[in-house]
N, CA, C and O of each residue as an XYZ file, in Angstrom:
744
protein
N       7.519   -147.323    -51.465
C       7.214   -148.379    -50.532
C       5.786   -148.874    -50.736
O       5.564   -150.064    -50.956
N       4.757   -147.901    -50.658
C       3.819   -148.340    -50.918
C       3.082   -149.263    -52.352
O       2.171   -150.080    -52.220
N       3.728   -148.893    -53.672
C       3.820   -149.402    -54.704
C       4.623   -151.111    -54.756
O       4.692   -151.914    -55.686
N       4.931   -151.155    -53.916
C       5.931   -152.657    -53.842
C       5.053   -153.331    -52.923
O       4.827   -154.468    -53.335
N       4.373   -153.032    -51.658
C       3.386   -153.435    -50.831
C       2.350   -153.663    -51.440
O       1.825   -154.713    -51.069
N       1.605   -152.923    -52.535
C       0.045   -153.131    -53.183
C       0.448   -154.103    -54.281
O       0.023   -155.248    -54.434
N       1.546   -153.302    -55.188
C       1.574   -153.831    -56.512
C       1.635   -154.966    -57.058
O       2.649   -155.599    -56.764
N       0.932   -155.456    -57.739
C       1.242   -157.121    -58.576
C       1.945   -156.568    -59.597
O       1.822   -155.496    -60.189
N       2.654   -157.418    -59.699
C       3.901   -157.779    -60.778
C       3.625   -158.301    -62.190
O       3.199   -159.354    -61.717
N       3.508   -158.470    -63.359
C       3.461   -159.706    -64.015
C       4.762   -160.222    -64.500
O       5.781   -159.709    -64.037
N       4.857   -161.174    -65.374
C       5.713   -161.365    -65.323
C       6.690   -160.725    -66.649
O       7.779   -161.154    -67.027
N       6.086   -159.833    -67.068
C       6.757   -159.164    -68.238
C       7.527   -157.631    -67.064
O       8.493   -156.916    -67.327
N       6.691   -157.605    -65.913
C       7.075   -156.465    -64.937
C       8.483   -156.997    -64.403
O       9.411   -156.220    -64.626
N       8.766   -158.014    -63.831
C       9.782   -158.696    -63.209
C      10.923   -158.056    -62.952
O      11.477   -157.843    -61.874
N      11.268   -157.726    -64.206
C      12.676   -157.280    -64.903
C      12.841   -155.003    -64.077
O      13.756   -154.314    -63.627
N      11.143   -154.776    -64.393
C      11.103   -153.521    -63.479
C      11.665   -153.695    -62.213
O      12.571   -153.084    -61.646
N      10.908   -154.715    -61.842
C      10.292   -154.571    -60.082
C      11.652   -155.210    -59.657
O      11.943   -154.902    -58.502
N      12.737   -156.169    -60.393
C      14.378   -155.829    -59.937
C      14.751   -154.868    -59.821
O      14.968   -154.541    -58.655
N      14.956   -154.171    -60.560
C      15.555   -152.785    -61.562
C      15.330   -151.837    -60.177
O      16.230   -151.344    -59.497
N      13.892   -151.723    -59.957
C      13.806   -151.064    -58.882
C      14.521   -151.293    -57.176
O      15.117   -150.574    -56.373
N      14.087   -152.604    -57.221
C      14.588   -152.939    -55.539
C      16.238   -152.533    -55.690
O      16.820   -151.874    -54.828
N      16.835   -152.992    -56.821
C      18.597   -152.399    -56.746
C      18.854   -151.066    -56.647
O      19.836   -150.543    -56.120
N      17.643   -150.378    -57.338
C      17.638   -148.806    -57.316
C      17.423   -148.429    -55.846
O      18.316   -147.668    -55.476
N      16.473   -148.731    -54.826
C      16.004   -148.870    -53.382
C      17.629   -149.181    -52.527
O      18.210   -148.548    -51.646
N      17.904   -150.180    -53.114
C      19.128   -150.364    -52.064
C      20.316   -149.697    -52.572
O      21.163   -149.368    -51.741
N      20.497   -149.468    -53.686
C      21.781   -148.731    -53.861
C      21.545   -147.201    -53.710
O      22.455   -146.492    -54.138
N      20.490   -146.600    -53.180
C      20.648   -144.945    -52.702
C      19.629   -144.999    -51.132
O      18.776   -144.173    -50.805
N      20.126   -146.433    -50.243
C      19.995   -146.470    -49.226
C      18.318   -146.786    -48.916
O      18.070   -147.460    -47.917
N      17.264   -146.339    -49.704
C      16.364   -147.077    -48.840
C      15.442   -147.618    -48.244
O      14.346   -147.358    -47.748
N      16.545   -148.924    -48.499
C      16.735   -150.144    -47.944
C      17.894   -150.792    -47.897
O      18.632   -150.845    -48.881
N      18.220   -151.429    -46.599
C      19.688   -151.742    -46.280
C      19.660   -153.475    -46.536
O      20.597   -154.247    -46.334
N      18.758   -153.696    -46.867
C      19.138   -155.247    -47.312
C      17.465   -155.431    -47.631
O      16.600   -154.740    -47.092
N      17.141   -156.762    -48.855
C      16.390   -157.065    -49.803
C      16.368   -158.771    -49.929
O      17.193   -159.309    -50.668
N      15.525   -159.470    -49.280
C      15.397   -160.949    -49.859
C      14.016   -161.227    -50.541
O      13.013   -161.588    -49.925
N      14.088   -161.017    -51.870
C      12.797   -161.533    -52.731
C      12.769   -162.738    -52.362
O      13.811   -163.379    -52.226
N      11.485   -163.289    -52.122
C      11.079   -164.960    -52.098
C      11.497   -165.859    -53.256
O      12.067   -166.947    -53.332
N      11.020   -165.027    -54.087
C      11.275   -165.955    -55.774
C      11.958   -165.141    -56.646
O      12.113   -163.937    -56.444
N      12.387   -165.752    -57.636
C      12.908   -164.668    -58.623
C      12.310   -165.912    -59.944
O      12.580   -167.108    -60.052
N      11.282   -164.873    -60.942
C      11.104   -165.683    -62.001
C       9.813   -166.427    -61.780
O       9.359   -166.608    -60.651
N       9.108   -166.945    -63.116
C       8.016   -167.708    -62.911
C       8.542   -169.316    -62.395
O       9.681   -169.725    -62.620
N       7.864   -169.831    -61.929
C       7.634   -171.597    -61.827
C       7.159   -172.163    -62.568
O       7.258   -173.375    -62.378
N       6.386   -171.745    -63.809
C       5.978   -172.514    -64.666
C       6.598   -171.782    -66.359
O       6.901   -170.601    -66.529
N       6.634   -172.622    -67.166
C       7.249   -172.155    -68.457
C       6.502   -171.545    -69.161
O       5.335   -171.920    -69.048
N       6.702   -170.597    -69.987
C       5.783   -170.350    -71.026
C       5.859   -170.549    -71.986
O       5.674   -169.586    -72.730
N       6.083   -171.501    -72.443
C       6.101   -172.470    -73.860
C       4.640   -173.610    -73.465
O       3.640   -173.620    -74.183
N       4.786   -174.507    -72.206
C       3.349   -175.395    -72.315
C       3.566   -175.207    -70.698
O       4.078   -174.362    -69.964
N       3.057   -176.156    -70.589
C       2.473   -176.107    -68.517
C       3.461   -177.048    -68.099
O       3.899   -176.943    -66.954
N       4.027   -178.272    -69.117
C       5.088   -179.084    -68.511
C       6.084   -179.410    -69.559
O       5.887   -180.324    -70.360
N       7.350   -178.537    -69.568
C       8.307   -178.893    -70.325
C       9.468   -178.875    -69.833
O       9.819   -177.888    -69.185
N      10.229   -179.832    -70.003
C      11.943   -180.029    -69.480
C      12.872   -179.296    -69.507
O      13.838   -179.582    -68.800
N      12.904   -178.101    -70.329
C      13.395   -177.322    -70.487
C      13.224   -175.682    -69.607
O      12.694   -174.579    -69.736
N      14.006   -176.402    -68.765
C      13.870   -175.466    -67.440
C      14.449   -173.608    -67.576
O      15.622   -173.384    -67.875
N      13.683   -172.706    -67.372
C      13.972   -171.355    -67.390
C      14.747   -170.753    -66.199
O      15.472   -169.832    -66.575
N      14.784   -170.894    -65.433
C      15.085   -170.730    -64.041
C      14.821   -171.981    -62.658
O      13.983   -172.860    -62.458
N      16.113   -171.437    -61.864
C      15.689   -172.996    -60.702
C      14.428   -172.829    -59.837
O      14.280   -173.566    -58.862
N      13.344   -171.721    -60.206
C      12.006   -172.167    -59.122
C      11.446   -172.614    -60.017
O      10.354   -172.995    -59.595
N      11.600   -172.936    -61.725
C      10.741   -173.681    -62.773
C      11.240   -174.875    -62.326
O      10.521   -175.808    -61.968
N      12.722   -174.899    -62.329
C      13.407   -176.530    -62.401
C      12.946   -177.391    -60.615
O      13.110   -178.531    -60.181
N      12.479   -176.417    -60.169
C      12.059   -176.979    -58.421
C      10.556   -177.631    -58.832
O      10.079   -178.750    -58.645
N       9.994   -176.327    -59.523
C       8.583   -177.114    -59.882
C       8.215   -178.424    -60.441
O       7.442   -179.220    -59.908
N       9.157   -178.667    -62.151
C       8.849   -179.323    -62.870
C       9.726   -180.753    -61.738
O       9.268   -181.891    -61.842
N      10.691   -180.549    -60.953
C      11.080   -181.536    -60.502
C      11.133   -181.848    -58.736
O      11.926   -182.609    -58.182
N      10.023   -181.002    -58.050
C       9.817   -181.658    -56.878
C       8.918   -181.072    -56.140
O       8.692   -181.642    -55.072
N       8.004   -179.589    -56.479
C       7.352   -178.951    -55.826
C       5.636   -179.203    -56.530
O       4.884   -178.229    -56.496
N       5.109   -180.562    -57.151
C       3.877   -180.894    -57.222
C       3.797   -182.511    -57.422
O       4.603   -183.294    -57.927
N       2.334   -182.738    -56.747
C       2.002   -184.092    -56.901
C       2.726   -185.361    -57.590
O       3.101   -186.492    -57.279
N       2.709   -184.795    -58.330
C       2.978   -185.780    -59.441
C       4.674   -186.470    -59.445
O       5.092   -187.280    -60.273
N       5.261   -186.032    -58.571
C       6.840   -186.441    -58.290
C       6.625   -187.146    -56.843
O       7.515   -187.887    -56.426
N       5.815   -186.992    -56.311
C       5.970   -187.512    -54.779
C       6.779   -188.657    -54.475
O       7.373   -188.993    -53.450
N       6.621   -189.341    -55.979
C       7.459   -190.992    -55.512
C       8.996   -190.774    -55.726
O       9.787   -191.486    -55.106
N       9.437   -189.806    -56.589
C      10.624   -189.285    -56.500
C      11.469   -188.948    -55.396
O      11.001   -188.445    -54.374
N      12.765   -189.210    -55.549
C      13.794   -188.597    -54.268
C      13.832   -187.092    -54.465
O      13.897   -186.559    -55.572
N      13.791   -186.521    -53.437
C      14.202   -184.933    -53.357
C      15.549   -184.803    -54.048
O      16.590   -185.406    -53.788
N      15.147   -183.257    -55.633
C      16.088   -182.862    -55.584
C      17.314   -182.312    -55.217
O      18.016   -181.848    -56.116
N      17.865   -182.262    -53.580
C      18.683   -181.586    -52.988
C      19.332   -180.707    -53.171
O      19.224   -179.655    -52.540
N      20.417   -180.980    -54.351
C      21.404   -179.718    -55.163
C      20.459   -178.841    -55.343
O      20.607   -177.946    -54.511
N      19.468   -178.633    -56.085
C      18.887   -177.739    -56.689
C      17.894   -176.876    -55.176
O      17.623   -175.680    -55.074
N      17.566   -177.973    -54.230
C      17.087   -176.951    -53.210
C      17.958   -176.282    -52.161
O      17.379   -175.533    -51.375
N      18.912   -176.402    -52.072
C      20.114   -176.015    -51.737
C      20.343   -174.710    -52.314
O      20.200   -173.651    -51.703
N      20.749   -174.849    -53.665
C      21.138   -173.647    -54.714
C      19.850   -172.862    -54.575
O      19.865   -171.631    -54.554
N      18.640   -173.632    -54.472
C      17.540   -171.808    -54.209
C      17.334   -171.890    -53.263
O      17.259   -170.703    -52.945
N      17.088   -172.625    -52.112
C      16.734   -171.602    -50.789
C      17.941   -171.777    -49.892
O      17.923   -171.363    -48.733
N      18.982   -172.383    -50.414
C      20.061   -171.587    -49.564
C      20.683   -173.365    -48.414
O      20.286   -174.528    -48.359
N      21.752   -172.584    -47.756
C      22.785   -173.921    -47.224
C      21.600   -174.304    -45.868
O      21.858   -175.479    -45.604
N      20.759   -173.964    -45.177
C      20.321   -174.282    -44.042
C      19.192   -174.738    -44.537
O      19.043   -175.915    -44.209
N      18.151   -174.249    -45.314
C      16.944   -175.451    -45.655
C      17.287   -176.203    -46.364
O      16.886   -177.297    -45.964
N      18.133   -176.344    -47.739
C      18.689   -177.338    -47.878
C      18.966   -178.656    -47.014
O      18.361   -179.728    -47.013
N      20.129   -178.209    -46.247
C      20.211   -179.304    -44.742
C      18.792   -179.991    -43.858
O      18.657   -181.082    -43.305
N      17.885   -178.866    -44.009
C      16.854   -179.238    -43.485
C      15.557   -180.468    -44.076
O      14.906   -181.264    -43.400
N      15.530   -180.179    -45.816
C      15.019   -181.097    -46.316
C      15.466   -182.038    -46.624
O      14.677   -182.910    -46.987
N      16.928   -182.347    -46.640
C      17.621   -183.551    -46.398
C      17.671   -184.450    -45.430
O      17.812   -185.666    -45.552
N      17.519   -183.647    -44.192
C      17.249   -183.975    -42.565
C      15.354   -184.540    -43.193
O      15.347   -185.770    -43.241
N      14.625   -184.231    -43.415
C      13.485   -184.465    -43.092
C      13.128   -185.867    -44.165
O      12.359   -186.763    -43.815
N      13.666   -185.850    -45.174
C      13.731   -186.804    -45.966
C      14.431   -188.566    -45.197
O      14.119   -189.756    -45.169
N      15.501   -187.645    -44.702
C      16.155   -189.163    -44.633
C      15.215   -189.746    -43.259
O      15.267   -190.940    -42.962
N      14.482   -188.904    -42.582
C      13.952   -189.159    -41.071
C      12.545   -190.049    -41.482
O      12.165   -191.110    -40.988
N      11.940   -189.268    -42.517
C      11.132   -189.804    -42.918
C      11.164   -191.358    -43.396
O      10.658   -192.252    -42.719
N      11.788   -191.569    -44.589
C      12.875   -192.902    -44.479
C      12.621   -193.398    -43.421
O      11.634   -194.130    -43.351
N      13.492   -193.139    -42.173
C      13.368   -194.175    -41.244
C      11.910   -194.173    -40.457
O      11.675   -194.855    -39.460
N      11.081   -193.373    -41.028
C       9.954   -193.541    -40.521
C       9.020   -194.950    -40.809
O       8.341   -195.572    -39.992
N       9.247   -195.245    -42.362
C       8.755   -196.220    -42.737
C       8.699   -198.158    -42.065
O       7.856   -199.055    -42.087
N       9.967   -198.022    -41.596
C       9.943   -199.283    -40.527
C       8.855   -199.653    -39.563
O       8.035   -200.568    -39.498
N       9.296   -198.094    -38.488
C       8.236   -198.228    -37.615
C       6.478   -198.527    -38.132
O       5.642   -199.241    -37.579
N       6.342   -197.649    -39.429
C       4.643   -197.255    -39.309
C       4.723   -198.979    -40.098
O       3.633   -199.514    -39.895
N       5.290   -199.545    -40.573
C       4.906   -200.963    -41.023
C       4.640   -202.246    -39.964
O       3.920   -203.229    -40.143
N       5.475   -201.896    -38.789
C       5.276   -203.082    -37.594
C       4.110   -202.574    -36.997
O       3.350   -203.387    -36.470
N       3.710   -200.858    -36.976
C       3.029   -200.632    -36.137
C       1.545   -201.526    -37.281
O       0.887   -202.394    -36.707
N       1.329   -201.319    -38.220
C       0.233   -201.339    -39.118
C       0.227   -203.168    -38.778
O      -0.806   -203.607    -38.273
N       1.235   -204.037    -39.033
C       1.204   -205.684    -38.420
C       0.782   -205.752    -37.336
O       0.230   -206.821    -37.074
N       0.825   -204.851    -36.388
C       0.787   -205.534    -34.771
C      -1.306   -205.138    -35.153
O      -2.231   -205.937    -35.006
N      -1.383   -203.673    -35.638
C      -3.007   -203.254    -35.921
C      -3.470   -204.438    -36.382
O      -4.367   -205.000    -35.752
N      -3.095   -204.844    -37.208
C      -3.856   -206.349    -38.345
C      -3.934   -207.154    -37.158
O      -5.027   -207.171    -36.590
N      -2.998   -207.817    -36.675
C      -2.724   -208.724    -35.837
C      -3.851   -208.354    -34.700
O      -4.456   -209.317    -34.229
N      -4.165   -207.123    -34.249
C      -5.147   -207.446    -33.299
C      -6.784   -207.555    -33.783
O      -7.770   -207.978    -33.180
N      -6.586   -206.881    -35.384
C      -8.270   -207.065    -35.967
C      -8.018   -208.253    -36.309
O      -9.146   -208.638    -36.616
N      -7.026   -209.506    -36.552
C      -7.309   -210.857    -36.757
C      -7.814   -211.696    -35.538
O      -8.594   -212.647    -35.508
N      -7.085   -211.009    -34.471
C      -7.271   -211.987    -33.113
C      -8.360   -211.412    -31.933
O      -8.335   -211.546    -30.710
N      -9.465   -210.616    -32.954
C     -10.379   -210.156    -32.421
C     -11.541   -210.705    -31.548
O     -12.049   -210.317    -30.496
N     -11.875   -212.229    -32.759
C     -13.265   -212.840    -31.928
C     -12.432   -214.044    -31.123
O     -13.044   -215.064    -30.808
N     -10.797   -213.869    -30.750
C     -10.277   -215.012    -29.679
C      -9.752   -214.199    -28.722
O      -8.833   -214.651    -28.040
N     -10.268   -212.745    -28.471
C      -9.883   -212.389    -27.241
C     -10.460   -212.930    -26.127
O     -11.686   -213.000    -26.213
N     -10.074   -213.258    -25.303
C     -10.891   -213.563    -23.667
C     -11.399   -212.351    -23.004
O     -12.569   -211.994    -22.871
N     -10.358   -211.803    -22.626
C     -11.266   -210.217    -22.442
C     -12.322   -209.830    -22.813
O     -13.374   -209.760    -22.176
N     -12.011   -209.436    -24.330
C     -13.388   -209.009    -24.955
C     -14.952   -210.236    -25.164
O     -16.153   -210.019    -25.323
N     -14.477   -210.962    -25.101
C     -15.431   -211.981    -24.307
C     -16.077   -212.315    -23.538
O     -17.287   -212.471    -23.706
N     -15.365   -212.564    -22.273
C     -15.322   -211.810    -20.949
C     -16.896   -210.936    -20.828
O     -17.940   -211.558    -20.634
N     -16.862   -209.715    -20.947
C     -17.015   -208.480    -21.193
C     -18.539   -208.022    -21.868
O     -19.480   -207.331    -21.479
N     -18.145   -209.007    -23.399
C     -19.200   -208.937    -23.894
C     -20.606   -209.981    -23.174
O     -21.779   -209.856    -22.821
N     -19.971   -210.590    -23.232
C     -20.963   -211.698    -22.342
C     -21.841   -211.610    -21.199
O     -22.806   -212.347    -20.996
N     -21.347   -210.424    -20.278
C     -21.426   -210.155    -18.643
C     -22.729   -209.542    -18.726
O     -22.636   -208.328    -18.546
N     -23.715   -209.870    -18.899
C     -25.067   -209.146    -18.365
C     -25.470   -209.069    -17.640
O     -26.498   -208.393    -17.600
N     -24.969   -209.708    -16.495
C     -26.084   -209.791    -15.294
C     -24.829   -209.108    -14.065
O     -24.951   -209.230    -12.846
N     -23.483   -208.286    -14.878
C     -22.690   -207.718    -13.814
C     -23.033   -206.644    -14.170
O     -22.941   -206.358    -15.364
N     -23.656   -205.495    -13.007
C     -23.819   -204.685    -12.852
C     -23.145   -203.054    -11.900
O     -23.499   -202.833    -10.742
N     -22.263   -202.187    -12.597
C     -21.188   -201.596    -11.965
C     -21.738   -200.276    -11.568
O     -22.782   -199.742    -11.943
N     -20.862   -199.866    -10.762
C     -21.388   -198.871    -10.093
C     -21.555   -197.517    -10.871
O     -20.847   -197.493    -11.878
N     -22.372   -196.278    -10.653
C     -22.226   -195.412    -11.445
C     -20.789   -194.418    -11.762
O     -19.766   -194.216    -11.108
N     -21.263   -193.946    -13.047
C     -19.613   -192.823    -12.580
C     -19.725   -191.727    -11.616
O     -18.814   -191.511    -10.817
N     -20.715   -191.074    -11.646
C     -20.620   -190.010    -10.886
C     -21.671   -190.155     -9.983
O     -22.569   -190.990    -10.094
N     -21.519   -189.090     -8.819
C     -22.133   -189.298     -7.866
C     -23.891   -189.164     -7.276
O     -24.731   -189.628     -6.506
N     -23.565   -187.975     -8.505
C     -25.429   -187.713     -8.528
C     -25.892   -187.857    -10.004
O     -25.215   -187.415    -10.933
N     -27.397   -188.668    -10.221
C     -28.049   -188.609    -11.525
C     -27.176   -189.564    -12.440
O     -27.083   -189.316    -13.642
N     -26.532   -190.658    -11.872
C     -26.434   -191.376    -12.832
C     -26.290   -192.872    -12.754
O     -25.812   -193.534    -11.833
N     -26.921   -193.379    -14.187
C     -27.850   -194.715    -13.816
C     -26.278   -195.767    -14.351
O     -25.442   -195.586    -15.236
N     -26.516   -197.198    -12.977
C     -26.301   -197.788    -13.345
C     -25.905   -198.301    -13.932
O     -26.802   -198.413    -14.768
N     -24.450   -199.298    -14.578
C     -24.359   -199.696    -15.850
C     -24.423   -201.048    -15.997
O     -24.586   -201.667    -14.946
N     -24.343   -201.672    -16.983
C     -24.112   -203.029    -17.212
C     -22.593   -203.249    -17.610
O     -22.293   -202.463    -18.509
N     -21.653   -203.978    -17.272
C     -20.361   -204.689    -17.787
C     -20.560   -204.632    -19.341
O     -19.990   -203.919    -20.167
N     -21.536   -205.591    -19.503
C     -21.540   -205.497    -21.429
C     -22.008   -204.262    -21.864
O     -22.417   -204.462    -23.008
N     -22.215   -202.770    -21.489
C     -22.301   -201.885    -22.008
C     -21.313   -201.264    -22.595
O     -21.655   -200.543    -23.532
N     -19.784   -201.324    -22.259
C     -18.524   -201.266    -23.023
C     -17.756   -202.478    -23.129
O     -16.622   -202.636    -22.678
N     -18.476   -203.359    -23.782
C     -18.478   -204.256    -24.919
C     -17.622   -203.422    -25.858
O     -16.415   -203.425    -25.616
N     -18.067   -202.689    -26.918
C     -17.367   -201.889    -27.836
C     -15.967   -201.211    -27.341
O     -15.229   -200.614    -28.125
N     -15.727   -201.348    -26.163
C     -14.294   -200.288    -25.594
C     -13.412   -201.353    -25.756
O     -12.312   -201.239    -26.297
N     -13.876   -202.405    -25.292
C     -13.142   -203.277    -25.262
C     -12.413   -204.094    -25.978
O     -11.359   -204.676    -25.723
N     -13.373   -204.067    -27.295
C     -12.771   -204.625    -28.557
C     -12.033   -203.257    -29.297
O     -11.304   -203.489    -30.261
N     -12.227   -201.780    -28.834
C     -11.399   -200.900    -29.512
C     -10.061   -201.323    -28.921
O      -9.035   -201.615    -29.535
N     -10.251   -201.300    -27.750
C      -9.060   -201.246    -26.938
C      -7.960   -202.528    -27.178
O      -6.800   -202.234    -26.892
N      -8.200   -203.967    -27.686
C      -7.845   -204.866    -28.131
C      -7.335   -204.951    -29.339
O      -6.602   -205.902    -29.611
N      -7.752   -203.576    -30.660
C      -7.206   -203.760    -31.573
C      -5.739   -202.956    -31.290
O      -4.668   -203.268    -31.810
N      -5.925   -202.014    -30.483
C      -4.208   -201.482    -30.608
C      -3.575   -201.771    -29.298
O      -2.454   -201.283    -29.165
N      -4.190   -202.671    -27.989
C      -3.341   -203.190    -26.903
C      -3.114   -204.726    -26.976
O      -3.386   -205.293    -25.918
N      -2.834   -205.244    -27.623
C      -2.883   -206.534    -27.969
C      -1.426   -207.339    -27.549
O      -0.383   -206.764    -27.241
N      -1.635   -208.852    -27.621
C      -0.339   -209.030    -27.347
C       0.963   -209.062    -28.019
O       2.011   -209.434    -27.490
N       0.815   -208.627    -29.278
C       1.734   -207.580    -30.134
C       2.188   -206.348    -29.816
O       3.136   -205.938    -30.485
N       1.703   -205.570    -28.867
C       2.191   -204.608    -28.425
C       3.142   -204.809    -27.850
O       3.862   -203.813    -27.794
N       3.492   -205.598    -27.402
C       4.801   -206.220    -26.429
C       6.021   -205.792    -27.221
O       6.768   -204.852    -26.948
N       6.088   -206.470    -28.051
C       6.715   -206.761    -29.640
C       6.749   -205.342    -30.117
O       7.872   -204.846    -30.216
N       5.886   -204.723    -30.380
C       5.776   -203.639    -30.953
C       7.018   -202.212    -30.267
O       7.731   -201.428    -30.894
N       6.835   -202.373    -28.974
C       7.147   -201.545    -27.783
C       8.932   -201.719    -27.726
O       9.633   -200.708    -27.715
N       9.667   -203.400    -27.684
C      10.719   -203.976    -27.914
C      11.051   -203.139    -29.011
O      11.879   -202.273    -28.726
N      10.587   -203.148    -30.349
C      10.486   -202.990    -31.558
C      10.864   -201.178    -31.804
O      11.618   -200.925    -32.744
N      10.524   -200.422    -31.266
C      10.628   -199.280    -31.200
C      11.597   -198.588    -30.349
O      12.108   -197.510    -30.653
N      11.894   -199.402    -29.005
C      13.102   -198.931    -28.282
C      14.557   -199.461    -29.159
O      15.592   -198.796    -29.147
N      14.465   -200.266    -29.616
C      15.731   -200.570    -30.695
C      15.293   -200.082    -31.635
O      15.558   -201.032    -32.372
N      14.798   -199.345    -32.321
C      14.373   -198.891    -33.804
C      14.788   -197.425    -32.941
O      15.552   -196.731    -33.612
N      14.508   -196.952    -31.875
C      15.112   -195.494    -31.893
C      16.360   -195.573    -31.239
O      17.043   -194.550    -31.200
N      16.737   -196.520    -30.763
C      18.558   -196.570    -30.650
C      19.194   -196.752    -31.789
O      20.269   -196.269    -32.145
N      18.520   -197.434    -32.319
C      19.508   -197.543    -33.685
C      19.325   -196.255    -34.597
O      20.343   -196.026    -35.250
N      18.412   -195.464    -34.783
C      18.188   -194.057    -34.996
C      18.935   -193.329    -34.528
O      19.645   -192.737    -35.341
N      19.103   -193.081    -33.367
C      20.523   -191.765    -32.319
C      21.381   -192.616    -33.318
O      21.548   -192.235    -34.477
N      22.026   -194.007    -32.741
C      22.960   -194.452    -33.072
C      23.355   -193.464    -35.175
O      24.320   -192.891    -35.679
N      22.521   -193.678    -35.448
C      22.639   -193.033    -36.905
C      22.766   -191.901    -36.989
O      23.529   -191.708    -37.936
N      22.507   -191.101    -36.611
C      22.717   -189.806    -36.481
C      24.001   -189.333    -35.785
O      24.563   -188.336    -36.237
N      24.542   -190.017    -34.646
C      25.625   -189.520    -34.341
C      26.569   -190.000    -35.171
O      27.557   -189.269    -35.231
N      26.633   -191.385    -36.114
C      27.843   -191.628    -36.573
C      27.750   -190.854    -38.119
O      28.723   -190.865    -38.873
């Protein structure tokens, strides 16, 4: 036990450190055994070749680094190594994601839309302008005075994402997640 807890493996060991865990479970003990991996992820011929050794190489070279991101998830193959329920799961997260893309694009138009219609807000106008309105403090002791145009700046934050695109935006999302359930149940 303790030798399997400390020990590193290499990968010429592999073939032991099976050998052993079957030896462990077939004279009891241990009553059941899930290795994480079986096998390297990378080849030892070069660092990137097509010629896949095992499916945590063929996961690597085809969906577990950078460089595939624009790629669709292999599914079959994550299925066949980690099994029928994460499988389901990165399929689930893929296709959700997918429909993620709608929303974050209206939301990113309605954003533009309020940094375009920034210097024709009235509000923030309003607001900025007001020097000579003077509001009461926030709290009750030790604190001074403010001016109206002192959140000037809140106001134009607050205009880039409450705008009158939000309206739109809000419409936009209660039918974008009905039609979502709607997808999922059929």
């Amino acid at each position: 036990m303790d030798e399997m807890e400390r020990g590193r493996a290499t990968e010429a060991d592999e073939e032991v450190k099976i050998e052993g865990l079957n030896r462990l479970l077939s004279n009891s003990s241990y009553e059941a055994a899930f290795p994480l991996h079986e096998g390297s992820y990378r080849s030892r011929n070069s660092v990137r070749t097509h010629g896949a050794e095992n499916h945590r190489h063929l996961l690597f070279e085809c969906w577990a680094w950078w460089g595939v991101w624009y790629k669709y998830q292999p599914l079959d193959l994550i299925r066949r190594y980690f099994g029928e329920k994460i499988g389901l799961y990165f399929a689930w997260l893929g296709w959700y994601t997918g429909m993620l893309f709608p929303a974050a694009l209206v939301g990113l138009l309605v954003f533009l839309y309020g940094v375009l219609t920034l210097d024709h807000c009235q509000v923030s106008k309003e607001i900025c302008q007001a020097t000579d309105v003077i509001m009461c403090p926030i709290c009750d002791q030790y604190c001074p005075y403010l001016k109206l145009s002192d959140s000037c700046i809140y106001a134009k934050v607050t205009h880039l994402f409450d705008n009158g695109a939000t309206v739109f935006f809000a419409v936009f999302m209660a039918v974008w997640g009905e039609l979502d359930i709607y997808n999922r149940t059929s």
